[in-house]
N, C-alpha and C positions, 0 to 999 in steps of 0.2 A: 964350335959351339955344340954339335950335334955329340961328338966325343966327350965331352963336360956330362950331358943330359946322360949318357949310357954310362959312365961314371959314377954319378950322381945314383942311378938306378941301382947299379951293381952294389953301392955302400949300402944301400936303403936295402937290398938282399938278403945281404952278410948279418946288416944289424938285425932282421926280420928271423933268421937261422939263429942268431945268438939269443935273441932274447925269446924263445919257441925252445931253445936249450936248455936254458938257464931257467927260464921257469919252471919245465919238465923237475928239473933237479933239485929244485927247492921244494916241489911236491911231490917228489917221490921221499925228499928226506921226512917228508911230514907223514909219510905215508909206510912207515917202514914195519908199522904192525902187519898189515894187508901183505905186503910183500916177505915178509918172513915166514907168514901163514900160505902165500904159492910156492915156496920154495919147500920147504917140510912138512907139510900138507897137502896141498897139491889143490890144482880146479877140477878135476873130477872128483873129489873128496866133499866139494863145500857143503852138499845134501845130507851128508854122514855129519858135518859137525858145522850147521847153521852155526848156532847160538857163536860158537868159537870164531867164525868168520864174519858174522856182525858184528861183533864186539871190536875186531881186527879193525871194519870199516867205521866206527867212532870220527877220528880223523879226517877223514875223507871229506864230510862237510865242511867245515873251515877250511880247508887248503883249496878246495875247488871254488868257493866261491873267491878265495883271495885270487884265484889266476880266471875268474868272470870277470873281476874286476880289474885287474890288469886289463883285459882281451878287451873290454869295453872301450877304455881310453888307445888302446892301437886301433879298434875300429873307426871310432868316432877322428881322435887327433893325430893320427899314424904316426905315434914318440912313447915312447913310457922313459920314465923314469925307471930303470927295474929295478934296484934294492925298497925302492922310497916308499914305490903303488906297493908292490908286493905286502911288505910289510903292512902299509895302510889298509889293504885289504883285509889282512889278518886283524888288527887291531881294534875296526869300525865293523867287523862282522862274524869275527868268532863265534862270541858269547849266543847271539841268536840263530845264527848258523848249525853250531852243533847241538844248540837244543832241540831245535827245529830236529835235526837229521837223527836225534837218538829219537825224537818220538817216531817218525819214520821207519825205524830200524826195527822199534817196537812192532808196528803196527805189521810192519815184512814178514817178521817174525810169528805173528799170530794169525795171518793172513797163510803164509807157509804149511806152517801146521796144522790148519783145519782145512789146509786142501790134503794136506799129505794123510789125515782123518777121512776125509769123505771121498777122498780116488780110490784107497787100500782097504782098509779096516772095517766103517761103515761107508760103503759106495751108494752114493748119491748124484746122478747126475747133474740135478738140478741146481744142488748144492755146490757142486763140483765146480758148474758154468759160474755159477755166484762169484765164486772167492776167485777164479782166473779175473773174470771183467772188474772186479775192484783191488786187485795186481794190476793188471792190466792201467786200472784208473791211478793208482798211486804211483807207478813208473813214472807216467806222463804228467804229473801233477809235478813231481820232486825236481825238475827240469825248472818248471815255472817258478820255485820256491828260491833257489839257489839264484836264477837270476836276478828277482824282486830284490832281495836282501843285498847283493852285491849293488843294487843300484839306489833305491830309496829307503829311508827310515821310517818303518810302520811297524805298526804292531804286528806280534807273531800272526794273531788272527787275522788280522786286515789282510797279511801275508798270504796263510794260507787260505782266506774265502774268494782273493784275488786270483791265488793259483788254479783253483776249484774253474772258477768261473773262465779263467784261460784257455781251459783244458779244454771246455766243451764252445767255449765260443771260436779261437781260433784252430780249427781241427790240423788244418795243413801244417803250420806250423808246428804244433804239438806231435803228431806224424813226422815232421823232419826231426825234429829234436833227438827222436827216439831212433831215426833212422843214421841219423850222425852217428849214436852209439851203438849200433850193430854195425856199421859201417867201419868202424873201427876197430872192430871184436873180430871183424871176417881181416880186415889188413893184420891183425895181432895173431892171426891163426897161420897165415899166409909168410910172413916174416917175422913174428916177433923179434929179433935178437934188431934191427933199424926201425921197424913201430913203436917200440917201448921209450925211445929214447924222446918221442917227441911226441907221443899220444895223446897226454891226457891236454898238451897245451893245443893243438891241433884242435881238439876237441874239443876244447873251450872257446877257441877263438869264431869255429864254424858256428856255435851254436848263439853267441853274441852280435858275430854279422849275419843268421838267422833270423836275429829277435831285433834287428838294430832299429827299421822304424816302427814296430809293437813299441819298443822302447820311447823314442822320439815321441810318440803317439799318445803315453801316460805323460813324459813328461809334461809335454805342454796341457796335459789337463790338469795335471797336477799345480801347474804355474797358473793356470787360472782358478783352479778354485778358491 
C-alpha cells in the first residue's frame, strides 16, 4: 500500500514538471517579441530603447494571465486540463487583459521619462521621489490586476479601483508578489540557460498559491452579495 501512495506521488511529480513545461512553452511562444528583443537587443539596452521593449511586452498580458489562470485551478484542484484552461484562459481574458496592460505600458512609459527628465536634465529631487513611489505603486498594482482578471468578470475599472485598494490594504502580500519577481530575476541571473525553461510558470503558480485565500476571501463576498 505504502509503495502505491509513493507511486501515486511520483506521477503527480512528473505530471506537476510537465505541465510547469508545457506552459512555460506556450508562453514563451506568445511571448516571442520580448524574446527577440533579448536576443538582438539585449537587457542592458532596454533604457536606450524603452518605447521598442514595451511595445515587445504587448503580449505579455494575456499570456500571463492565461497561465494565472491555469495556476489557480492547480492550486485550488491540483489537475488542469492543459490545452483546454490554457487556451480558456486566453479566450475569457485576452481582450481586457491586454488593454488593461497597454494602458499600463503607457503609463511605465510616461512615469520612465519624467523620471529619466527630473534625475538628469531638470534634477528635482522631490520630483524624482514622486515618479519612483508611483513606479513603485504601479509595479505592485499590475500583480493585482492580472490576478482579478484571471479570476472574476468586472469592469476594467472595478479591476483596477480593486487592485489600487489591494495594494495598500494587503501590504504583505503585495510585498511577496513583487518579491516572487525579483526572486526569480536573481535565479535568472544565477542559471538562466534551467530558470528560463520553467520561470515564468513557477512564477505564476507562487504568486496564485500567494493570493489563494485573498482569493477564497472575494469570492465568497462575491457569492453573497
Amino acid at each position: 500500500m505504502s509503495e502505491f501512495f509513493n507511486l501515486e506521488k511520483l506521477l503527480t511529480f512528473f505530471n506537476y514538471i510537465f505541465w510547469f513545461f508545457m506552459l512555460n512553452i506556450f508562453f514563451s511562444i506568445l511571448n516571442i517579441p520580448v524574446i527577440l528583443f533579448f536576443l538582438f537587443v539585449g537587457l542592458s539596452n532596454i533604457t536606450t530603447y524603452l518605447p521598442l521593449f514595451l511595445v515587445s511586452l504587448i503580449p505579455f498580458g494575456a499570456s500571463f494571465t492565461a497561465l494565472l489562470y491555469c495556476m489557480r485551478k492547480l492550486v485550488k484542484y491540483k489537475d488542469l486540463d492543459l490545452f483546454s484552461d490554457f487556451l480558456k484562459g486566453l479566450k475569457y481574458n485576452w481582450k481586457q487583459s491586454t488593454l488593461m496592460w497597454c494602458g499600463e505600458l503607457f503609463l511605465i512609459f510616461l512615469l520612465s521619462f519624467n523620471l529619466r527628465i527630473f534625475s538628469t536634465v531638470y534634477y528635482s529631487l522631490p520630483l524624482t521621489c514622486v515618479f519612483i513611489v508611483l513606479m513603485v505603486l504601479t509595479l505592485l498594482t499590475t500583480t493585482y490586476i492580472f490576478v482579478l482578471i484571471s479570476r472574476f468578470s468586472m469592469s476594467s475599472m472595478d479591476i483596477l479601483r480593486a487592485s489600487v485598494i489591494l495594494t495598500f490594504t494587503k501590504p504583505i502580500i503585495s510585498i511577496g508578489n513583487i518579491v516572487i519577481f525579483l526572486f526569480s530575476l536573481m535565479l535568472f541571473e544565477i542559471s538562466p540557460g534551467t530558470t528560463v525553461i520553467f520561470m515564468a510558470s513557477i512564477v505564476s503558480y507562487l504568486i496564485m498559491f500567494l493570493n489563494k485565500n485573498l482569493l477564497e476571501s472575494l469570492e465568497t463576498k462575491s457569492s453573497q452579495a
